[in-house]
C-alpha positions as CSV (number, residue, x, y, z in Angstrom):
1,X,0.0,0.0,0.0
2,X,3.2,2.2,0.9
3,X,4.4,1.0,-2.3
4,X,1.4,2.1,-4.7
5,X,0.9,5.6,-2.8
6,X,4.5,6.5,-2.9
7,X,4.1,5.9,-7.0
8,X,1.4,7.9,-7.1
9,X,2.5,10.7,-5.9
10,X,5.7,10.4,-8.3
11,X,3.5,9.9,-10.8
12,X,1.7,13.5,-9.6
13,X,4.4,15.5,-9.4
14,X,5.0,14.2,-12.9
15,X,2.1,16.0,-14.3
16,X,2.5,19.3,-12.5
17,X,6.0,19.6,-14.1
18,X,4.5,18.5,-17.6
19,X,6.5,14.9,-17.8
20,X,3.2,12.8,-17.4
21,X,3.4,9.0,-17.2
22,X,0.6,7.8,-19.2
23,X,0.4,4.0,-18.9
24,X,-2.8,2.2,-20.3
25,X,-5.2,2.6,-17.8
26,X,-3.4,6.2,-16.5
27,X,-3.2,7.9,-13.1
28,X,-6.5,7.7,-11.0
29,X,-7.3,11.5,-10.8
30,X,-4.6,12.9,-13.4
31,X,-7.0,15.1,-16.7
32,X,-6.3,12.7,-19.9
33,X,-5.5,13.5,-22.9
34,X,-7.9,14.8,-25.1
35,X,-8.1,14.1,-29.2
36,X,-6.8,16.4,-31.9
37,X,-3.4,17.6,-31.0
38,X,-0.6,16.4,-29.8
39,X,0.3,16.9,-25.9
40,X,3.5,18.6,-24.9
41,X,4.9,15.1,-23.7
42,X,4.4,13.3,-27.1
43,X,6.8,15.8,-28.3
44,X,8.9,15.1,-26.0
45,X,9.5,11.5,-27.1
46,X,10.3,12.5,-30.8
47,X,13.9,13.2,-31.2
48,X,15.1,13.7,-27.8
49,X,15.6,12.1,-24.5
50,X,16.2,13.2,-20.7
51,X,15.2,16.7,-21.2
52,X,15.5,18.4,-18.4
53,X,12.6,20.5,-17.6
54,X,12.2,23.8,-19.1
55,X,11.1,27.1,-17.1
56,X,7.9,28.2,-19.1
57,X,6.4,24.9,-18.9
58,X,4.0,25.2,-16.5
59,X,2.6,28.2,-18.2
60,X,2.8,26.2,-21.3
61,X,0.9,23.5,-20.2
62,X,-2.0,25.1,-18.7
63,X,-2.2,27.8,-22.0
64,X,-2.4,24.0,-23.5
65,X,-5.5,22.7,-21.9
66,X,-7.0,26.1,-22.5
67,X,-6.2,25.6,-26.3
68,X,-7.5,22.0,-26.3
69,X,-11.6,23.5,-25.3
70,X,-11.5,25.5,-28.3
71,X,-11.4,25.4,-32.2
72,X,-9.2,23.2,-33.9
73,X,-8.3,25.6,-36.2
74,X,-7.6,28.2,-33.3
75,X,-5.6,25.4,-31.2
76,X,-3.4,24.6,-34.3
77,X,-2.3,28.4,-34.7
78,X,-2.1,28.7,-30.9
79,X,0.2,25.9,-31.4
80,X,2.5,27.0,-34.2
81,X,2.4,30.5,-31.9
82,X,4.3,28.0,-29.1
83,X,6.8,26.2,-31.0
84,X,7.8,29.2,-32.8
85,X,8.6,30.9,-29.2
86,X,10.2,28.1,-28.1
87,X,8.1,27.3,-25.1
88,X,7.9,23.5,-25.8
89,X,10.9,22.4,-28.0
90,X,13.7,24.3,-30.0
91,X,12.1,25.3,-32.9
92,X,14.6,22.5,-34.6
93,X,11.9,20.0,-35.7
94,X,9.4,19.6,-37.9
95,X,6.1,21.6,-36.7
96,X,3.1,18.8,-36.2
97,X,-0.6,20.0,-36.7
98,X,-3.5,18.6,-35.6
99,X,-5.2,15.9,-38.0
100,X,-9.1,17.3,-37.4
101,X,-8.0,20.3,-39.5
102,X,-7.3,18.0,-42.6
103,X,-11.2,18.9,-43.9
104,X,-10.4,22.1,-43.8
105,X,-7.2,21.8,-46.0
106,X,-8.7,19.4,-48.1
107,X,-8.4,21.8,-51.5
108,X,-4.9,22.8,-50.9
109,X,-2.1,23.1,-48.5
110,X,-1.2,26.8,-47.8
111,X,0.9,28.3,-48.7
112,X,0.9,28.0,-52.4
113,X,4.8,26.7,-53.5
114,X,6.1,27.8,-56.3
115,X,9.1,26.4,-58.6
116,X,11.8,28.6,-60.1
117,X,12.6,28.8,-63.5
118,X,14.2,25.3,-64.4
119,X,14.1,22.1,-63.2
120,X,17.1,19.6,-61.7
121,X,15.7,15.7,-62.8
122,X,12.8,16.6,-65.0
123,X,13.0,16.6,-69.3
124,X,12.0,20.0,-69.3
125,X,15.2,22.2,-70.9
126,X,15.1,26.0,-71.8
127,X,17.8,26.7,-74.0
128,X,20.4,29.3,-73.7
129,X,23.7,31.0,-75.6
130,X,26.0,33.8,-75.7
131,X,26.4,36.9,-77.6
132,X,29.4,35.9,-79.0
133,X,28.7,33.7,-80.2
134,X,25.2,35.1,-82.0
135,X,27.2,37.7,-83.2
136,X,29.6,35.4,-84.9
137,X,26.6,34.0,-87.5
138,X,25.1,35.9,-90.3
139,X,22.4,37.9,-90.3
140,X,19.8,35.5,-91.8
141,X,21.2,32.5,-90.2
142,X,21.7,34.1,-86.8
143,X,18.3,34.8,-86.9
144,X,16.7,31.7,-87.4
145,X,19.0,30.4,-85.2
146,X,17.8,32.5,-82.4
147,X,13.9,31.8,-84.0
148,X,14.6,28.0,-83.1
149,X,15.6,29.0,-79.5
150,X,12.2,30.9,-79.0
151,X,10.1,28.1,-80.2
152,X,12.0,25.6,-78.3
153,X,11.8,27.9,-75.4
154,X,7.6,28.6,-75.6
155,X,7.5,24.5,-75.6
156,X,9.3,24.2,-72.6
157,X,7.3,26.6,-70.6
158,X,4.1,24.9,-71.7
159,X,5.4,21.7,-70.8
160,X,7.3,23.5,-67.6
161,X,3.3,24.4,-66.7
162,X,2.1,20.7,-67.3
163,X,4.0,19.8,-65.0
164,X,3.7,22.1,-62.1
165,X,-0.3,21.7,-62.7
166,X,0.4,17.7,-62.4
167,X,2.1,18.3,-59.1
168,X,-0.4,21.0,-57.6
169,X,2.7,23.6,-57.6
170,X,1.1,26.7,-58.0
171,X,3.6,29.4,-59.4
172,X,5.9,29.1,-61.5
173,X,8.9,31.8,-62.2
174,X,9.9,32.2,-66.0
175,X,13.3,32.6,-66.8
176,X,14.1,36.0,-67.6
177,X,16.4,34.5,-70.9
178,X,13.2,33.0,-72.2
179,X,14.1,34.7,-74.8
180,X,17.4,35.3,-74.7
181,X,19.5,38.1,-76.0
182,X,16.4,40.2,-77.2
183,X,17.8,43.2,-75.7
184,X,21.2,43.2,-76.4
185,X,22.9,46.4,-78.3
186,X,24.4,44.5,-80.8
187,X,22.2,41.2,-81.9
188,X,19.1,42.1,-79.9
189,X,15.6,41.8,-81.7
190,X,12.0,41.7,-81.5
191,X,10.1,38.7,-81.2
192,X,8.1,39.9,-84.1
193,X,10.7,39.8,-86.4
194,X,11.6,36.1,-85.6
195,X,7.7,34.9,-85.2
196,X,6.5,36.1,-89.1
197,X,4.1,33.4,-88.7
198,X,2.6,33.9,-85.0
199,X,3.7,30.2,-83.8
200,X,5.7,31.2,-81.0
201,X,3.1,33.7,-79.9
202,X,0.4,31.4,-79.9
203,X,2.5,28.9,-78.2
204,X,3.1,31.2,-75.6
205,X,-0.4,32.7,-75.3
206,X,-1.2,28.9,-75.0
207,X,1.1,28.5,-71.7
208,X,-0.4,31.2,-70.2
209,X,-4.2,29.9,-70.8
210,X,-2.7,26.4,-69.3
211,X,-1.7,28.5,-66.0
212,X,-4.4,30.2,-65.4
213,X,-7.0,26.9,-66.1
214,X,-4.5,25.6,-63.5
215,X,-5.2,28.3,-61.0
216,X,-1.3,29.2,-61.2
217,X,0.7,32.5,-60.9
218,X,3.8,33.6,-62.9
219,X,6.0,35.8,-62.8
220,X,9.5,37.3,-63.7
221,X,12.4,38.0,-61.8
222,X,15.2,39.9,-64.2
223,X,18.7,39.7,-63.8
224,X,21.3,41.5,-61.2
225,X,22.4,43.9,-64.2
226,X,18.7,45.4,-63.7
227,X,19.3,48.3,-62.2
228,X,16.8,51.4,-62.6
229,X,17.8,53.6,-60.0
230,X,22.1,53.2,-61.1
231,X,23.8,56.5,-61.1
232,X,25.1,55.2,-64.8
233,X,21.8,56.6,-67.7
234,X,23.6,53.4,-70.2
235,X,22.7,51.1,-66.8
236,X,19.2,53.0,-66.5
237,X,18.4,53.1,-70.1
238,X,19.4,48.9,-70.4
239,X,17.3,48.5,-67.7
240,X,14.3,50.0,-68.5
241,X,14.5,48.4,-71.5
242,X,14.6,45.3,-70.4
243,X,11.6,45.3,-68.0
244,X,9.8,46.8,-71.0
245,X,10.6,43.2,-72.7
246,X,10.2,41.3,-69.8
247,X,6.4,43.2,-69.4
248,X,5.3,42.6,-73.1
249,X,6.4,38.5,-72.4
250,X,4.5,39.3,-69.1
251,X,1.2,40.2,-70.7
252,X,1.6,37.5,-73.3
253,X,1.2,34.8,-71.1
254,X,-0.5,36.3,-68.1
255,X,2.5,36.7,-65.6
256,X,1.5,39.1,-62.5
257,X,4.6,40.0,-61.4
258,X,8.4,41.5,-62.2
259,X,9.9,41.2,-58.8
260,X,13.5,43.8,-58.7
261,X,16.1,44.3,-56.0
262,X,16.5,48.0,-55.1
263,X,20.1,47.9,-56.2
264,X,23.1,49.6,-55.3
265,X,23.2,52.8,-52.6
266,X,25.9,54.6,-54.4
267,X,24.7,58.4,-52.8
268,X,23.4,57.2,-49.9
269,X,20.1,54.9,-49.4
270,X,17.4,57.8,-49.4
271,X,19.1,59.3,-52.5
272,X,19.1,55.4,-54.7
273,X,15.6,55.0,-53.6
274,X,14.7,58.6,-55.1
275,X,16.4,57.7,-58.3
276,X,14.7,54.4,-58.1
277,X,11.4,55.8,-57.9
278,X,12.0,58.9,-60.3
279,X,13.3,56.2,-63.1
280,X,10.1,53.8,-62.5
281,X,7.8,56.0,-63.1
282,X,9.6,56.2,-66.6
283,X,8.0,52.9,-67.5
284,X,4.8,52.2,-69.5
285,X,1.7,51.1,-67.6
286,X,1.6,47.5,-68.3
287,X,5.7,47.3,-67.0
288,X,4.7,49.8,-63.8
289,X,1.9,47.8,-62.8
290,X,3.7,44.9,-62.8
291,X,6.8,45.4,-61.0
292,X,7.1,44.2,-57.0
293,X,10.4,45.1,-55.1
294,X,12.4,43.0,-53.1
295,X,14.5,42.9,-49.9
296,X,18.2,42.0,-50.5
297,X,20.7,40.0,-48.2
298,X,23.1,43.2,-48.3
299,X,21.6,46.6,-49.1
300,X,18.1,46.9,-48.9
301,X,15.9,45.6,-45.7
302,X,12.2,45.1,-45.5
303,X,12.2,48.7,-43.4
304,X,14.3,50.4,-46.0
305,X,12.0,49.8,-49.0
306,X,8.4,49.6,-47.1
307,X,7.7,53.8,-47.3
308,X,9.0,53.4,-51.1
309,X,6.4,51.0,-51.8
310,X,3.6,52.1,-49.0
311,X,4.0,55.7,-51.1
312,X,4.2,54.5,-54.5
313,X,2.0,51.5,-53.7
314,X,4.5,48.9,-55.3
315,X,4.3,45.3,-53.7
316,X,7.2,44.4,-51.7
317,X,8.3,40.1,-51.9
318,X,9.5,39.1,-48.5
319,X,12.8,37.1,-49.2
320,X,12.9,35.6,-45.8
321,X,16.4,34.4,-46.0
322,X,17.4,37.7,-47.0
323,X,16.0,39.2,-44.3
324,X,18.1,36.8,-41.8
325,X,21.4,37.3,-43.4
326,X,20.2,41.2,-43.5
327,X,18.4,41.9,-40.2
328,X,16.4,45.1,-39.9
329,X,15.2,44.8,-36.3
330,X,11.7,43.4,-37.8
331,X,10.6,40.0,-36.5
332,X,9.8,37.9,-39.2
333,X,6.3,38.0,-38.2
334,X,6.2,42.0,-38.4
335,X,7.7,41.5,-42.0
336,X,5.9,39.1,-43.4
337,X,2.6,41.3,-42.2
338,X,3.9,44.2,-43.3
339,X,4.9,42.5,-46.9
340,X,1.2,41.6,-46.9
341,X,0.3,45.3,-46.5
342,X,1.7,46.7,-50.1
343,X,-0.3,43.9,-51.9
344,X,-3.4,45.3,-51.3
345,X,-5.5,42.6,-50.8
346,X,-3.9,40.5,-53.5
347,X,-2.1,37.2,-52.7
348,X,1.2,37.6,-51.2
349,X,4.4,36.9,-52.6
350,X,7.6,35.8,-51.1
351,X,10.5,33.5,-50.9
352,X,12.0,31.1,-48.9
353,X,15.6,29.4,-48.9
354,X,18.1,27.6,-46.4
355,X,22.0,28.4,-46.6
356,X,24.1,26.1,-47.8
357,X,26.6,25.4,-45.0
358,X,23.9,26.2,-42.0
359,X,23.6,29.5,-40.1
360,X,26.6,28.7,-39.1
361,X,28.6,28.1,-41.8
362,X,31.3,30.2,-43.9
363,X,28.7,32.2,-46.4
364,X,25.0,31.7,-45.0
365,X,23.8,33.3,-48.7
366,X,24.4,30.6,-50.9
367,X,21.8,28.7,-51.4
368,X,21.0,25.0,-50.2
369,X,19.9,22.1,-52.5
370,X,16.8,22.0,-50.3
371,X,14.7,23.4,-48.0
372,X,15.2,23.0,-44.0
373,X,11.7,22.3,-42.2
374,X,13.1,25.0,-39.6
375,X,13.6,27.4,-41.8
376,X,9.8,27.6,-42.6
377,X,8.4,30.7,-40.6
378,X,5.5,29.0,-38.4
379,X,3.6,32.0,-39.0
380,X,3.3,31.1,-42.8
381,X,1.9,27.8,-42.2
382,X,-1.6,27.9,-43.1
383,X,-1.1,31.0,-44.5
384,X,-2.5,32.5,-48.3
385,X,0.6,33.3,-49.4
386,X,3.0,32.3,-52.6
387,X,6.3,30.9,-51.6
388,X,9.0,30.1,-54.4
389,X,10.8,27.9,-53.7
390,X,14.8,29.4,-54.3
391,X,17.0,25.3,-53.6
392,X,19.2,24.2,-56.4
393,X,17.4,20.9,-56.3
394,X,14.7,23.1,-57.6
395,X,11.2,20.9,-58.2
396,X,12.6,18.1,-56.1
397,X,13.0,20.6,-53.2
398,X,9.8,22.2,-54.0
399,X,8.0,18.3,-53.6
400,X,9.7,17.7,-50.2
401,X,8.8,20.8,-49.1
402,X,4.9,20.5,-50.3
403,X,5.2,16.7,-48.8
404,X,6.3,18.1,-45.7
405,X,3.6,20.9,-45.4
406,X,0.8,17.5,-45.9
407,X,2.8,15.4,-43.6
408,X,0.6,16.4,-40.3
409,X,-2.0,15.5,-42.1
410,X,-1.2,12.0,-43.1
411,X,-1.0,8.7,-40.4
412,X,2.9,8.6,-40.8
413,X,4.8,6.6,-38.3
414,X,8.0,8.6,-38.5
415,X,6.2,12.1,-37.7
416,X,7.7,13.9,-40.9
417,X,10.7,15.1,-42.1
418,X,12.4,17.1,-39.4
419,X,16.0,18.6,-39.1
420,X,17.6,15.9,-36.7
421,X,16.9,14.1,-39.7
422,X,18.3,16.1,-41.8
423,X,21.3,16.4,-40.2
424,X,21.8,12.6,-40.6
425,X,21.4,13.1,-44.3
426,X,23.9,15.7,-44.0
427,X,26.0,14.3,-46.7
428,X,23.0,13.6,-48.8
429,X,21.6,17.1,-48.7
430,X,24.5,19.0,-50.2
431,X,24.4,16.7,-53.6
432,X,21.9,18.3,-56.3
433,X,20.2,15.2,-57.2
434,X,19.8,12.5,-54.3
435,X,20.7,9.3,-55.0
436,X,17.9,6.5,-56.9
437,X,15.2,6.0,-54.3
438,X,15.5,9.1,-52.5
439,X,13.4,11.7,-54.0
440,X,10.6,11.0,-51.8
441,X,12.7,11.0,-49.1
């Protein structure tokens, strides 16, 4: 009798510090569990052992049972609220939802992924050359040279947009060489001039009905020698130019968006961002109405461009990696809401990659071949957003990333991919393509 009451009480003091014991029958008096999400303990037993017990958790345990006699919807953000403070477990691992809320995401798992510009396994190729070497042809046979890279070019995007329909990826960004060399000095040309016959317009038109049956978004995203607000008028005339070209392939095929970096701060920030805005309004409607700025990882923060684009009411894309290499004070919360502000009730845009060596490691810019599950802001979980995915694996890591997002949502034993995880792949994340059998790792 000794025996049984001094286990009880062990077994008491257990739930008041949060490390329950639940047997099969449980502790005579002790609240069980109820359904839907998971309880703080059954996190504990995922990756790690013989934690010792952490200060908040009291707190965290009673704002738990409060959680568990509302919503499910409300308990799972309430949830994702926790982990992302770090009141249960380092934010390390994998976030786990509650399985209830699966009806609710039945149509689609927010937020909406999006694929950039090429692929890494796939037979989808978009063709490429220099102007060197265009320049070394003649005339007539440079230009149907160039005509055969359009029309290969318009193919692939239709057969880049099959794809990402097949997969439910819902944005695709077009390469901003689609059409490559069309605004060079010397062997630049009009896509008139190559397409007598219409073909490659009508292919492309095509593409763009295919995206929008689909229910996807495109967009554009021009090279780093795009630079509207230089202190150079050869760099500001090049660059208008080119998102002149970039808008008219825009409106062809229905893209919404020509995202830009602010550029360089030669004169001091305020000065650039005058010049930017003075040389934007240069453009023609079609090319103003579709250009979005972006955060960079060096120059320009979130809180340096927001009165630009509050004031001129041009989106801003929250690059979320950016924003960690290039901190502004923001939280990534207060960025990602303010980001939301400039679109004006449109669908957000953003983008989301992991560094290459860690946070840790010798450059945290370069890009990884995928996508860390902690790297994911909890707050964009759920979310109506569009993410593209920037990972050198490209649509493999934009497939592990979606199968991640459904993982809470499916009866897996393992619980989803999560970093620990990861790290044990460690050497098998830094190749581009994984080895046979692994994509759907």
């Amino acid at each position: 009798m000794v025996e049984i009451q001094a286990t009880r009480a062990v077994d008491l003091v257990q739930v008041e510090t949060g490390y329950r014991n639940r047997g099969e029958t449980g502790v005579p008096g002790t609240p069980k569990p109820k359904p839907g999400c998971l309880a703080p303990d059954n996190r504990l037993k995922l990756n790690q052992k013989n934690l010792p017990p952490r200060k908040n958790f009291d707190e965290t345990f009673e704002i738990k049972q409060r959680i568990q006699e509302k919503r499910c919807r409300v308990a799972r953000r309430h949830y994702i609220s926790l982990v992302a403070t770090g009141l249960f477990q380092n934010r390390r691992r994998g976030l786990r939802r509650c399985a209830r809320c699966q009806g609710e995401w039945s149509n689609g798992i927010w937020p909406r992924l999006g694929l950039c510009c090429t692929f890494a396994k796939e037979p989808v190729h978009f063709r490429r050359t220099t102007a060197r070497w265009a320049a070394g042809l003649a005339p007539a046979e440079r230009r149907e040279f160039l005509r055969r890279i359009a029309a290969d070019n318009a193919r692939a995007l239709g057969l880049a947009i099959d794809w990402c329909a097949a997969h439910n990826v819902g944005a695709f960004r077009i390469n901003s060489e689609i059409l490559p060399l069309a605004t060079h000095p010397r062997v630049g040309y009009r896509l008139d001039d190559l397409d007598r016959s219409g073909e490659i317009r009508r292919t492309f038109v095509d593409a763009g009905k295919k995206a929008r049956a689909a229910g996807m978004r495109l967009s554009f995203h021009p090279d780093q020698f795009v630079v509207p607000g230089s202190l150079h008028d050869d760099v500001v005339h090049s660059s208008l130019a080119e998102l002149e070209h970039q808008a008219s392939l825009a409106e062809l095929v229905g893209a919404e968006v020509i995202t830009l970096h602010g550029g360089g701060a030669q004169g001091g920030k305020m000065a650039a961002l005058e010049r930017l805005r003075r040389n934007l309004a240069l453009l023609s409607p079609r090319a103003r109405g579709r250009i979005a700025l972006e955060n960079d990882d060096r120059v320009y923060t979130v809180h340096d461009l927001l009165p630009l684009c509050l004031a001129e009411g041009i989106p801003l894309v929250y690059d979320v990696h950016h924003h960690r290499c290039h901190p502004d004070g923001l939280s990534v919360e207060e960025a990602t809401a303010a980001c939301a502000r400039t679109w004006r009730g449109r669908e957000p845009w953003a983008h989301i990659s992991s560094p290459l060596g860690g946070w840790r490691g010798p450059d945290s810019r370069l890009h990884a071949d995928f996508i860390r599950p902690c790297d994911v802001p909890a707050s964009w979980v759920g979310r109506r957003m569009t993410v593209d995915v920037e990972a050198k694996a490209k649509e493999l890591a934009v497939l592990r990333l979606a199968r991640w997002l459904r993982s809470p949502f499916e009866k897996r034993k393992d619980g989803g991919l999560s970093c620990q995880q990861g790290r044990a792949r460690k050497k098998t994340s830094r190749r581009l393509l994984p080895r046979k059998g692994e994509e759907n790792g």
